[in-house]
Backbone as CSV, one residue per row, in Angstrom:
resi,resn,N_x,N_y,N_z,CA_x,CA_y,CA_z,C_x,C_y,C_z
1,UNK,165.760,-3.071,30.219,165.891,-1.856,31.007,164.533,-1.392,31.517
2,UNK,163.258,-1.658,31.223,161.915,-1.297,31.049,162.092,-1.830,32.197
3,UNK,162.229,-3.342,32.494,161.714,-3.899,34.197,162.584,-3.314,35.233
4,UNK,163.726,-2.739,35.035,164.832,-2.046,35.880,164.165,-0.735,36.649
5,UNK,163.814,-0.229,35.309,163.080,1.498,35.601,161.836,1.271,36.321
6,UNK,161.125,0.105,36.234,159.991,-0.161,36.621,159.678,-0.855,37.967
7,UNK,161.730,-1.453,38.104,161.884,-1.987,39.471,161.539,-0.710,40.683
8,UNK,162.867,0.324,39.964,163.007,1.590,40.388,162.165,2.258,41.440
9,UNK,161.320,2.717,40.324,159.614,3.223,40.759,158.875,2.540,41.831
10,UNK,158.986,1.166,41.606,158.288,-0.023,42.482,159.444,0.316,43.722
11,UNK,160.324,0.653,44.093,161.277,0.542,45.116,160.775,1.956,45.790
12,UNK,160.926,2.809,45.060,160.600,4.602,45.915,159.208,4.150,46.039
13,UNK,158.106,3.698,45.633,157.185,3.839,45.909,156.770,2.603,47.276
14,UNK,157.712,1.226,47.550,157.569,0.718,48.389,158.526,1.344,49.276
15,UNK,159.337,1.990,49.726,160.141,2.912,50.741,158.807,4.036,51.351
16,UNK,158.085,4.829,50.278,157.327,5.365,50.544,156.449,5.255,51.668
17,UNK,155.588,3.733,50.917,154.481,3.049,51.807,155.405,2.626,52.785
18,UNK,156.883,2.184,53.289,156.663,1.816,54.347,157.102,3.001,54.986
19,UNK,157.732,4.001,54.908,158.015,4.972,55.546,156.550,5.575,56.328
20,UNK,155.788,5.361,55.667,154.338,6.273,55.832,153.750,4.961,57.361
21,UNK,153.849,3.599,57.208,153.584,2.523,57.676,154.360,2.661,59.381
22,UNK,155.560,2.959,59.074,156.243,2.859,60.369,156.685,4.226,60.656
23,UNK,155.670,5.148,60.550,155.562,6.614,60.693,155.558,6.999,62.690
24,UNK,154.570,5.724,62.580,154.861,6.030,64.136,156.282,5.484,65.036
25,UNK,156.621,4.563,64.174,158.063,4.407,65.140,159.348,5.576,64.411
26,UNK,159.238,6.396,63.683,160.111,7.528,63.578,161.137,6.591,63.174
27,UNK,161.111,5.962,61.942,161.866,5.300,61.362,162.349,5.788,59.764
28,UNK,163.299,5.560,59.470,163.587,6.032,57.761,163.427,5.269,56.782
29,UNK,164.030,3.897,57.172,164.010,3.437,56.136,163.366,1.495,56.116
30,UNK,163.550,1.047,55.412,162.307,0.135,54.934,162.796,-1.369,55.738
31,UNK,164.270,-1.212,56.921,163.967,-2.206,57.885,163.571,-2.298,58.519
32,UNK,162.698,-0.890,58.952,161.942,-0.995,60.487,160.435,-1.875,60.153
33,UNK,159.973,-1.773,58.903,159.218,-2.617,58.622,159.721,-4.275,58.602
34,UNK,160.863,-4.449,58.263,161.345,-5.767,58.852,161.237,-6.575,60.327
35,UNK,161.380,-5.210,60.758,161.879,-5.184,62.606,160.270,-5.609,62.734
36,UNK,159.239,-4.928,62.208,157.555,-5.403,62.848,157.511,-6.854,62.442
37,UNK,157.870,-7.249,61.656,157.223,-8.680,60.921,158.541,-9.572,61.482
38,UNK,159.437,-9.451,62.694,160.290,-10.315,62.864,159.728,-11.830,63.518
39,UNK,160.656,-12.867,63.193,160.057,-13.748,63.780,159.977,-14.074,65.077
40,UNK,159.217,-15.296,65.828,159.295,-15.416,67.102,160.585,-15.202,67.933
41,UNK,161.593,-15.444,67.315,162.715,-16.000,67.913,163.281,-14.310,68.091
42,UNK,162.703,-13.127,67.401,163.117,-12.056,67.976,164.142,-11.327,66.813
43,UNK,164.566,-12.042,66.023,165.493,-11.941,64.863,164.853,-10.775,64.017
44,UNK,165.584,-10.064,63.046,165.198,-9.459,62.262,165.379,-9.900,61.017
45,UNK,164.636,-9.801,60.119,164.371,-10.168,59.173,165.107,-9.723,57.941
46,UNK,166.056,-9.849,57.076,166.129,-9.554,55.776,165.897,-8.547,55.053
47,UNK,166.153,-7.125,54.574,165.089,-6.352,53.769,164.802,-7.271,52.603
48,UNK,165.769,-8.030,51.819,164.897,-8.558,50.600,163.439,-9.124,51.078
49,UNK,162.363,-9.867,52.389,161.830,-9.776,52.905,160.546,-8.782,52.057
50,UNK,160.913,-7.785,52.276,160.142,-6.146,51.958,160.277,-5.645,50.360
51,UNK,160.728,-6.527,49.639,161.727,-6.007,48.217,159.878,-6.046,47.787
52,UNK,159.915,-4.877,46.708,158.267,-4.864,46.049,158.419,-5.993,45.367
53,UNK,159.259,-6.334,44.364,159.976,-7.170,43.023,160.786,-8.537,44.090
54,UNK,159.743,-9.815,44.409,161.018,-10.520,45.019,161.874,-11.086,44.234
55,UNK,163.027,-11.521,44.722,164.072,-11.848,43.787,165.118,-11.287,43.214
56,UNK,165.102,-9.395,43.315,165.914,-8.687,42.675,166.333,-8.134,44.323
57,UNK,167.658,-7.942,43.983,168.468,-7.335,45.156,168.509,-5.561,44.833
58,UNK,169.810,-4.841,44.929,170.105,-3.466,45.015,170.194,-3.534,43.691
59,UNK,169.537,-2.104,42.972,169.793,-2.230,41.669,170.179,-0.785,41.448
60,UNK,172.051,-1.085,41.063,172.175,0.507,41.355,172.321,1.506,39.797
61,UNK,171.983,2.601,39.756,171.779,3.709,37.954,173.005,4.431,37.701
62,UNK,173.464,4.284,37.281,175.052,5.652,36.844,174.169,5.979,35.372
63,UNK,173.750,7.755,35.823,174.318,8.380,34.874,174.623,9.621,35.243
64,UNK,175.263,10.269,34.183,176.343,11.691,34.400,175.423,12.967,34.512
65,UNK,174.796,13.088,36.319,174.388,14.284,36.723,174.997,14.936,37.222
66,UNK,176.582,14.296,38.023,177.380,15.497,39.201,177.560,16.792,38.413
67,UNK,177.993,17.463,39.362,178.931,18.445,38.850,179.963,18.647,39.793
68,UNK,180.964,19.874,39.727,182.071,19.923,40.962,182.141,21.742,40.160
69,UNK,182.759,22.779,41.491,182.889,23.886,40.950,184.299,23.978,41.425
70,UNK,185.259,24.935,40.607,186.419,25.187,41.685,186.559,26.809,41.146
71,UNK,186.939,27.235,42.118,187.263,29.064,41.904,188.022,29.239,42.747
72,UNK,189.539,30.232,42.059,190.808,30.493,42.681,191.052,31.627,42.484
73,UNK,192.057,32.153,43.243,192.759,33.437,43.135,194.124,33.139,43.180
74,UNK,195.064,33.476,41.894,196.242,32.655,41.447,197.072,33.519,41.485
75,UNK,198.259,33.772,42.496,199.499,34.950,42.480,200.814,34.388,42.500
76,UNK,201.627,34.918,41.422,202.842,34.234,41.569,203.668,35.569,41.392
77,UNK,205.527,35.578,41.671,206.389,36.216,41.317,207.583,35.695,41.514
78,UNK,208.429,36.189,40.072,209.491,35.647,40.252,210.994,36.575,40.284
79,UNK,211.838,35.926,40.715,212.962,36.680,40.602,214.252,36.122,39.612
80,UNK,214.552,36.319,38.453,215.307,35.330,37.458,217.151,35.824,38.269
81,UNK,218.055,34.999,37.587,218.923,35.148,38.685,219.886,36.433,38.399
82,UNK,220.488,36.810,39.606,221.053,38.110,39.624,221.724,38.267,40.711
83,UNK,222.944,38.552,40.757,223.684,38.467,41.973,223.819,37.573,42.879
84,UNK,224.213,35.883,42.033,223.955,35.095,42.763,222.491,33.963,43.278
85,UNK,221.614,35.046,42.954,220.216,34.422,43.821,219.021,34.630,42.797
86,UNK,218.237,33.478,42.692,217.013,33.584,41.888,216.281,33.100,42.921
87,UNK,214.600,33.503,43.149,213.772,32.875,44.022,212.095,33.428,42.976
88,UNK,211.426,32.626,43.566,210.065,32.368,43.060,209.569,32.151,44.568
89,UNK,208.328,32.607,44.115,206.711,32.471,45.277,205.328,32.426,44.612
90,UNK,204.196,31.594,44.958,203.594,31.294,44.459,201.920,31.453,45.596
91,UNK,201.067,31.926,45.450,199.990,31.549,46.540,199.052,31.645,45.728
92,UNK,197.916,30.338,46.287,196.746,30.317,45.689,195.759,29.952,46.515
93,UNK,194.804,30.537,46.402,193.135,30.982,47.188,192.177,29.972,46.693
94,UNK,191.258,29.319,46.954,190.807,28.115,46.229,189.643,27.968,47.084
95,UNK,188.791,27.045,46.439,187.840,26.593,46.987,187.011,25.514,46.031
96,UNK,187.052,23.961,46.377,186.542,23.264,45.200,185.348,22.670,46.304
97,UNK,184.008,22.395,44.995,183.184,21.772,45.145,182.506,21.165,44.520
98,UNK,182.139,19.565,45.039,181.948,18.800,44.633,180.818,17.637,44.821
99,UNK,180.014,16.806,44.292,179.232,15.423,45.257,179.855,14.484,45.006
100,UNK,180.824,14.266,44.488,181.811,13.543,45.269,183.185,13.510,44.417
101,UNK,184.237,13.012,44.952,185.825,13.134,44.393,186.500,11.842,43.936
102,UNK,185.412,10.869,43.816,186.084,9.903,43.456,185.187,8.939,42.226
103,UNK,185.579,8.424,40.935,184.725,8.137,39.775,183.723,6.787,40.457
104,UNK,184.309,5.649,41.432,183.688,5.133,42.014,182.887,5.438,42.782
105,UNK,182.930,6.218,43.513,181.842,7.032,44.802,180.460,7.141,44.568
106,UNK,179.749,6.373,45.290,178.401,6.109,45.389,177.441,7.603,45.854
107,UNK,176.160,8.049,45.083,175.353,8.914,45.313,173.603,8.589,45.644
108,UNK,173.340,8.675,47.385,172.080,8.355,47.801,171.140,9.207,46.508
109,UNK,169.915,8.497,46.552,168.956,9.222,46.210,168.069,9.307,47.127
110,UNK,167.867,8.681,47.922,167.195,8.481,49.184,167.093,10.169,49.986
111,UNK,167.968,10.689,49.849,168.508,11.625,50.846,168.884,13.080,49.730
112,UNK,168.204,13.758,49.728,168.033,14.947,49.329,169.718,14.884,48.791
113,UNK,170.262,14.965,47.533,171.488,14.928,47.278,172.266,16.015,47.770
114,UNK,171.729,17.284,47.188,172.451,18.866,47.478,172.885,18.424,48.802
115,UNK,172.147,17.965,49.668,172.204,18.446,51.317,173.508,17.145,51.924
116,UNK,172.755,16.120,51.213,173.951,14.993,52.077,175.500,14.841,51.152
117,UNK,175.421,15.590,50.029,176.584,14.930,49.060,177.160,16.088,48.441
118,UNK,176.585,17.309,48.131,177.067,18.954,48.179,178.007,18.973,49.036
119,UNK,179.417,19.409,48.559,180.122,20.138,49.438,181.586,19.816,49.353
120,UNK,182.779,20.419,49.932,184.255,20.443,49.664,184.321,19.250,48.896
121,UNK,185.474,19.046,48.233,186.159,18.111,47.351,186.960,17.498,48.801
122,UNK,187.514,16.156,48.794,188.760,15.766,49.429,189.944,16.051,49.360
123,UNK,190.441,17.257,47.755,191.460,17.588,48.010,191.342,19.460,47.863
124,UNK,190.136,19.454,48.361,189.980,20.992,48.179,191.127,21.350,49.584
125,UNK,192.059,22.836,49.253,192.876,23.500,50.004,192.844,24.624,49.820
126,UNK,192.538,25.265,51.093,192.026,26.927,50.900,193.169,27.496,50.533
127,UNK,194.416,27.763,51.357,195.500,28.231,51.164,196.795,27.174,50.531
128,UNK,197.612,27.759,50.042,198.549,26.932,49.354,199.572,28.122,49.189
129,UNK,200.844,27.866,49.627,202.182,29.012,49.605,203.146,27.775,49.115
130,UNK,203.739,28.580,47.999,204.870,27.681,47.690,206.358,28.967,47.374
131,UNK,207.320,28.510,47.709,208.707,29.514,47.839,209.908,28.662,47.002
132,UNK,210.491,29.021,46.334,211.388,28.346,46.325,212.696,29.399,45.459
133,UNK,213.983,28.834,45.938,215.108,29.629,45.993,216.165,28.938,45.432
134,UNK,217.576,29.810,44.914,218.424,29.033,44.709,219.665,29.765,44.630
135,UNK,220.665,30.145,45.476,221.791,30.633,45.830,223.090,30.050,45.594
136,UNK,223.877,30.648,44.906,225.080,30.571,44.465,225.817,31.463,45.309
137,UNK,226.887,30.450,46.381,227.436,30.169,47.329,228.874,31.342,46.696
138,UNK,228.981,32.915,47.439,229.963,33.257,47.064,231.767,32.371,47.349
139,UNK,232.286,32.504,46.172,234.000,31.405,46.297,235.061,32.699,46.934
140,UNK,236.136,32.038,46.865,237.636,32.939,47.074,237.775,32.712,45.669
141,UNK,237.888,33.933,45.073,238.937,34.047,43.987,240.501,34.133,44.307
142,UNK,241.213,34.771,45.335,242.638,34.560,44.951,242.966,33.610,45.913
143,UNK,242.153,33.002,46.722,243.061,31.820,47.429,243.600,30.541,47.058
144,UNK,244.526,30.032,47.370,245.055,28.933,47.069,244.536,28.142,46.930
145,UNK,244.895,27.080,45.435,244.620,26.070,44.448,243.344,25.238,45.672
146,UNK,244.028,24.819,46.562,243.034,23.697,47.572,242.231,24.386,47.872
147,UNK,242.345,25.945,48.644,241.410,26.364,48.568,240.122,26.486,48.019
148,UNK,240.357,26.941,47.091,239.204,27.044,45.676,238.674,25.872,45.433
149,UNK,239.512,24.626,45.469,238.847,23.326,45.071,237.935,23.186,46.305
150,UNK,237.999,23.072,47.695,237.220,23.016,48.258,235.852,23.877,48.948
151,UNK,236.386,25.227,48.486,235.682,26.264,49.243,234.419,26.679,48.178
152,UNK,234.830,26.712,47.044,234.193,27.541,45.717,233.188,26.638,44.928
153,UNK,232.131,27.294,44.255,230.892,26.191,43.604,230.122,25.440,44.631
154,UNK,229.783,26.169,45.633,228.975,25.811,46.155,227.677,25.945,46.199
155,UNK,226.625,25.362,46.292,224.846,26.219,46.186,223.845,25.688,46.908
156,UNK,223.122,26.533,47.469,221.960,26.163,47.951,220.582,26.418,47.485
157,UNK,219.780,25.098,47.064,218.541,25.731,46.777,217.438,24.773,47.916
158,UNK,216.272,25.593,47.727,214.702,24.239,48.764,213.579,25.014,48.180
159,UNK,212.921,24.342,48.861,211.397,24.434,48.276,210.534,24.521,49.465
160,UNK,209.847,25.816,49.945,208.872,25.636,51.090,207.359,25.762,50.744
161,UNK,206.780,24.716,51.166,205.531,24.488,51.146,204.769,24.706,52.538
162,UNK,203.196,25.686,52.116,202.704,25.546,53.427,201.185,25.934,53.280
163,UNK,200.239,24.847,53.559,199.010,24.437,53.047,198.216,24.178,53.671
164,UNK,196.595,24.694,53.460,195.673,24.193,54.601,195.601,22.560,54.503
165,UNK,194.886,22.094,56.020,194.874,20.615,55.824,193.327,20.310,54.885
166,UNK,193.343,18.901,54.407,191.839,18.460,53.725,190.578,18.598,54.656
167,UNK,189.682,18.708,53.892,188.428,18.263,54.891,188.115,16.982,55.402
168,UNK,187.153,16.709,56.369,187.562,15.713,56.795,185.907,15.544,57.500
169,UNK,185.509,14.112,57.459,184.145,14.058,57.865,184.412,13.300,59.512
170,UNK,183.273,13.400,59.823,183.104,12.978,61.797,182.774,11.507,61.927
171,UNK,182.831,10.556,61.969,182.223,9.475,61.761,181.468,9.240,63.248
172,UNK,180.926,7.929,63.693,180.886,7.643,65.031,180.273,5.826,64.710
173,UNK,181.058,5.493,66.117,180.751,4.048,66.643,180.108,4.313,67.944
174,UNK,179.171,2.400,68.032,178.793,2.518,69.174,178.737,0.991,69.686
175,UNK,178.142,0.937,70.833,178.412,-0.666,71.552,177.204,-1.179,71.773
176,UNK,176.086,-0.607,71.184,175.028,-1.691,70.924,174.738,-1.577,69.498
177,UNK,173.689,-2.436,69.092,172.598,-3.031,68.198,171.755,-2.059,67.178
178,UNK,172.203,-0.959,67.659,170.740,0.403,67.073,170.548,0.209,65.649
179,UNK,169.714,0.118,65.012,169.431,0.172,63.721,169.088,1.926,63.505
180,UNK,170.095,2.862,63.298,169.064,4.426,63.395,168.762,4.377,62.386
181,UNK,168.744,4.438,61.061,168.205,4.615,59.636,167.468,3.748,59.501
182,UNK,167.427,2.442,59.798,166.195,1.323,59.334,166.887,0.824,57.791
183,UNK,167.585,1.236,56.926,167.888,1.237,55.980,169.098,0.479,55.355
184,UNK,168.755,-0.488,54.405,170.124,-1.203,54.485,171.512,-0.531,53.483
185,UNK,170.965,0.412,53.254,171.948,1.115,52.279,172.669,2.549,52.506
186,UNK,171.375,3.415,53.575,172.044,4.322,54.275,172.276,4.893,55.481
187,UNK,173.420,4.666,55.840,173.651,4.728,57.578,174.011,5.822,57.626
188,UNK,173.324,6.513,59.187,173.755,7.666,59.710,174.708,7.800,59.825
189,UNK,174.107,9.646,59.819,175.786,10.195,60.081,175.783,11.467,61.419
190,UNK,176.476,11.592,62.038,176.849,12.062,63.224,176.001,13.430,63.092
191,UNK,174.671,13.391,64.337,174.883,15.201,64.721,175.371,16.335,64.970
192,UNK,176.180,17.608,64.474,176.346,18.147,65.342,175.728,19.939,65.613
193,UNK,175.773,20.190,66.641,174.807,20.917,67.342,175.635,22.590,67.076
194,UNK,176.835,23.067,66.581,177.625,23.953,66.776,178.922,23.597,65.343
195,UNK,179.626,25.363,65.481,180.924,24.495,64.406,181.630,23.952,65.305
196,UNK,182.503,22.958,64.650,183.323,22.511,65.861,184.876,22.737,65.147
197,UNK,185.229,23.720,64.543,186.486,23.879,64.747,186.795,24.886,65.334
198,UNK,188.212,24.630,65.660,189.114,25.584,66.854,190.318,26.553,65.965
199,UNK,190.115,27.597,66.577,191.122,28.762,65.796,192.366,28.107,65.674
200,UNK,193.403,28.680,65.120,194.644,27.997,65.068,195.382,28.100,66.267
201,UNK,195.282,28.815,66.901,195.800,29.247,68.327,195.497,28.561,69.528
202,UNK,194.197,27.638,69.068,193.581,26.919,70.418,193.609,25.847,70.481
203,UNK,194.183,24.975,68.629,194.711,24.023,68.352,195.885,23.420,69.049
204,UNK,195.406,22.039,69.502,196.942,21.274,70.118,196.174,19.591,70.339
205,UNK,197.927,18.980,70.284,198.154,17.766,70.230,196.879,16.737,70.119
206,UNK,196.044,17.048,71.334,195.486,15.966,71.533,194.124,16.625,71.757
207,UNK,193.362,17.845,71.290,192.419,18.497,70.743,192.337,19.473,69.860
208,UNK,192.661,18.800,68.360,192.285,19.675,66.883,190.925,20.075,67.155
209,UNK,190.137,19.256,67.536,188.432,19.988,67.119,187.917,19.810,68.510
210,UNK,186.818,20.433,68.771,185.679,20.270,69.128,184.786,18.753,69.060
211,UNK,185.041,17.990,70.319,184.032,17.037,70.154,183.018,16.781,70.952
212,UNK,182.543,18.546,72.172,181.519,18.494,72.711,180.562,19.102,71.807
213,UNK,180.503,19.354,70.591,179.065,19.719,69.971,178.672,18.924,68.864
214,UNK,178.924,17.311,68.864,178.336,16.293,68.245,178.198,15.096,69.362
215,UNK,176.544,14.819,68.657,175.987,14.151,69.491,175.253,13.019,68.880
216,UNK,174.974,11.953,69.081,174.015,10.739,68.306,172.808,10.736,67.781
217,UNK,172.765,10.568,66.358,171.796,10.986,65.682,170.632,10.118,66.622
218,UNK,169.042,10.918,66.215,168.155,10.037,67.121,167.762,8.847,65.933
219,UNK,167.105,8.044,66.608,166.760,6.878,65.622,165.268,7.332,64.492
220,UNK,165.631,6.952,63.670,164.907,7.339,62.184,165.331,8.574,61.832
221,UNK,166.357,9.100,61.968,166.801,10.094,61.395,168.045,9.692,60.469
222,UNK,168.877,10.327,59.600,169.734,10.570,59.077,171.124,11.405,59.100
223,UNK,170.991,12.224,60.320,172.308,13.027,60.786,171.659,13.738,59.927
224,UNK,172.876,15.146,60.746,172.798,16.333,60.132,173.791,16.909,59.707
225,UNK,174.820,16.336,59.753,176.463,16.857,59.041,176.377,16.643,57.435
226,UNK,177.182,17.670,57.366,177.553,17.954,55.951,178.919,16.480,55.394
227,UNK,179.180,16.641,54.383,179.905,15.701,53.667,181.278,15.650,54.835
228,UNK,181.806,16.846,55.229,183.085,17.234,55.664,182.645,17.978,56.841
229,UNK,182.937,18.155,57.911,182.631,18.908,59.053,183.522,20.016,59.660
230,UNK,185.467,18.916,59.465,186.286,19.269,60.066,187.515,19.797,58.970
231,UNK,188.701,19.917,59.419,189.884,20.524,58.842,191.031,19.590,59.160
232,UNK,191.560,19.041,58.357,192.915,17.631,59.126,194.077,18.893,59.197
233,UNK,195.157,18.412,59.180,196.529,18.583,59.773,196.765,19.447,58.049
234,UNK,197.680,20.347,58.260,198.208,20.695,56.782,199.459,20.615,56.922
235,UNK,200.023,21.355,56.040,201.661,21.214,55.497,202.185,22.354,55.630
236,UNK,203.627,22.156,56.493,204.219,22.706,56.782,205.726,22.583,56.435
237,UNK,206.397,22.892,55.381,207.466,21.769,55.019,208.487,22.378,54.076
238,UNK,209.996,22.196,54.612,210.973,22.821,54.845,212.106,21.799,53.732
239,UNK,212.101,21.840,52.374,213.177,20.818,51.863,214.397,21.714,51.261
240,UNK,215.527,21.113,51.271,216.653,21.980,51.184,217.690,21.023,50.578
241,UNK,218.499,21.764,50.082,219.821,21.113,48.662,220.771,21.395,49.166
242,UNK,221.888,20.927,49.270,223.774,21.691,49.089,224.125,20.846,48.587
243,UNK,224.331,21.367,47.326,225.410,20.987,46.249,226.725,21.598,45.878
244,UNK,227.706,20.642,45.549,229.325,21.835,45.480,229.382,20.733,43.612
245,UNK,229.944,21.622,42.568,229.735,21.343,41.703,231.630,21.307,41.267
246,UNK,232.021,20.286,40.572,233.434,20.049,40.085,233.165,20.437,38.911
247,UNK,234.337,21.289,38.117,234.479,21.483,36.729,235.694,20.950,36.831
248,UNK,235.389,20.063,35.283,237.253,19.639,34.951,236.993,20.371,33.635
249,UNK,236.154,19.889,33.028,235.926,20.430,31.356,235.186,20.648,31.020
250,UNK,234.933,21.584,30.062,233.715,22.474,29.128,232.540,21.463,29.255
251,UNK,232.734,20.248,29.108,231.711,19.327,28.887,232.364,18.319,29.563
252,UNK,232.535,18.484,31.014,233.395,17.366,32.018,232.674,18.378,32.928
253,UNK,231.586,17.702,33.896,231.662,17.558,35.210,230.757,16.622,36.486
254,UNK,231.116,17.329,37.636,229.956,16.267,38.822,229.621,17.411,39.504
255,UNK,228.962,16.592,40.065,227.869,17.113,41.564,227.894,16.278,42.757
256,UNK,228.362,16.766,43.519,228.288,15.956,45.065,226.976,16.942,45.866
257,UNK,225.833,16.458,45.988,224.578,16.518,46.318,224.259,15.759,47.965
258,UNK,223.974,16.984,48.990,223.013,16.236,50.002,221.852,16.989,49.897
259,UNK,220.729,16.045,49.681,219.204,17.029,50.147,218.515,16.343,51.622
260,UNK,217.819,17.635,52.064,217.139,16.799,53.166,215.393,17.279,53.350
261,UNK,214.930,16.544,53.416,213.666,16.427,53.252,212.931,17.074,54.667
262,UNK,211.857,17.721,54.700,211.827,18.124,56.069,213.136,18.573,57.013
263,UNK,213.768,19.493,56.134,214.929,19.865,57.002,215.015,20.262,58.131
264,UNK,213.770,21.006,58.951,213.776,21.740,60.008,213.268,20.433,61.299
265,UNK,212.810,19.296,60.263,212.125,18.042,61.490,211.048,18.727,62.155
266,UNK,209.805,19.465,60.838,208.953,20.034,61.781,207.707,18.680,61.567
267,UNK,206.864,18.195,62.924,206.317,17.445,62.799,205.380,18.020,62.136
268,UNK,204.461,16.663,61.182,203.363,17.041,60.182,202.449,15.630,60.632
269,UNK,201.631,15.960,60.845,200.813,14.331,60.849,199.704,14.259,60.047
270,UNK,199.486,13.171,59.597,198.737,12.850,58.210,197.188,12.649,58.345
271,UNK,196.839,12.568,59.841,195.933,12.117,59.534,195.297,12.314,61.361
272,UNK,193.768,12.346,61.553,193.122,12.695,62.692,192.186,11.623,63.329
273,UNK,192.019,11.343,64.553,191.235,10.215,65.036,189.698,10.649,64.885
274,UNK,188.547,10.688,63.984,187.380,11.283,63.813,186.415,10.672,63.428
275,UNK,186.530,9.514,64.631,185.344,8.516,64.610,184.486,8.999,66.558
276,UNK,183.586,9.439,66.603,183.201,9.082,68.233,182.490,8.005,68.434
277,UNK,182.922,7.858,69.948,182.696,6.688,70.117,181.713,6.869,71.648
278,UNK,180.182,6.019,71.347,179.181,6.128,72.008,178.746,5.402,73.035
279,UNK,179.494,5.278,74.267,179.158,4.297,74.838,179.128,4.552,76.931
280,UNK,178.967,3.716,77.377,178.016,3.854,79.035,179.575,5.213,79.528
């Protein structure tokens, strides 16, 4: 472990020198020193090339520094049943944070952590409403035998859910060659110049966000976006029961059950196109 820690040191301190080295080309990280020493043929070179230690590749450290915070405001009420009808409601206020949401998920050191890896969880949700109900379908008491068999024991219950969408980061592509970081381990991430989300009111189909106030990071930089930038799609969602229940005996019966899922067919979409794309 001594030559590991010692690789370590030898690595920040050769990033250092070359950062300081290729100061004038406004470069980050330790391929632009590759890019000077390329060969005739114009090629770029390898970072192992530049490694202080040759022979050793990426040598990556896990140990247990994250943290994550979450703080809520938790309201529920219920109604137990009575005249037929019991219903419950539920809302919760939230806000989780995290450097990152997943036990695999990789953490730069390169890059000031707080700034590039601080921030929402992937399943942080500001708002969260949950409803749910369950009605006992008034019968005919004096109508006839068929009657009653078909009309009576009937019920309806559902469950409505309705939730902010996840956060969601900006990515971007492009159609040339650019090396912007110099770095073989950390690639930029998208500028942007303004917030770029849109009230709920200004939201539609084919513009959720704002994508005139991100712009291409310059070269030797690192972007300036946060972990998450944007807001995806949330939940809006309508599920519902009718059940008519047979009694034959004390301990004899069925259920003839339809549920329907998204009963109202309100569209929900899962997911947002939030890559830009940089080109003539």
């Amino acid at each position: 472990m001594r030559s590991v820690y010692r690789y370590i040191l030898a690595d920040r301190l050769g990033s250092l020198i070359s950062h300081v080295i290729v100061k004038s080309e406004q470069r980050f990280g330790p391929r632009a020193v590759c890019q000077g020493r390329a060969a005739t043929n114009n090629t770029v070179l390898a970072p192992n090339f530049v490694r202080p230690l040759p022979g050793w590749g990426d040598v990556n450290l896990r140990e247990p520094a994250g943290s994550s915070n979450y703080h809520s405001l938790q309201v529920s009420a219920n109604r137990r049943f009575s005249s037929r009808l019991q219903y419950g409601m539920s809302y919760t206020w939230s806000k989780s944070l995290d450097y990152n949401s997943d036990d695999g998920a990789n953490v730069s050191v390169l890059i000031p952590v707080r700034i590039r890896n601080y921030g929402l969880s992937s399943f942080d949700r500001t708002h969260i409403i949950k409803v749910n109900w369950l009605y006992d379908l008034p019968g005919f008491h004096h109508a006839p035998r068929v009657v009653k068999l078909a009309a009576n024991d009937w019920q309806v219950s559902g469950i409505y859910i309705a939730a902010t969408g996840p956060p969601l980061s900006v990515g971007f592509a492009t159609v040339n060659t650019v090396d912007i970081t110099g770095s073989p381990t950390e690639g930029a991430r998208i500028d942007v110049k303004s917030d770029p989300n849109l009230g709920h009111g200004e939201r539609e189909f084919t513009r959720w966000f704002r994508t005139d106030v991100f712009a291409l990071p310059a070269v030797g930089t690192y972007g300036n976006t946060a972990r998450t930038s944007i807001r995806g799609t949330g939940a809006n969602n309508f599920d519902v029961t009718v059940f008519k229940n047979f009694v034959y005996k004390e301990r004899l019966r069925t259920q003839l059950r339809a549920e329907f899922y998204n009963a109202f067919n309100h569209t929900q979409f899962t997911g947002l196109d939030t890559t830009a794309r940089f080109d003539a």
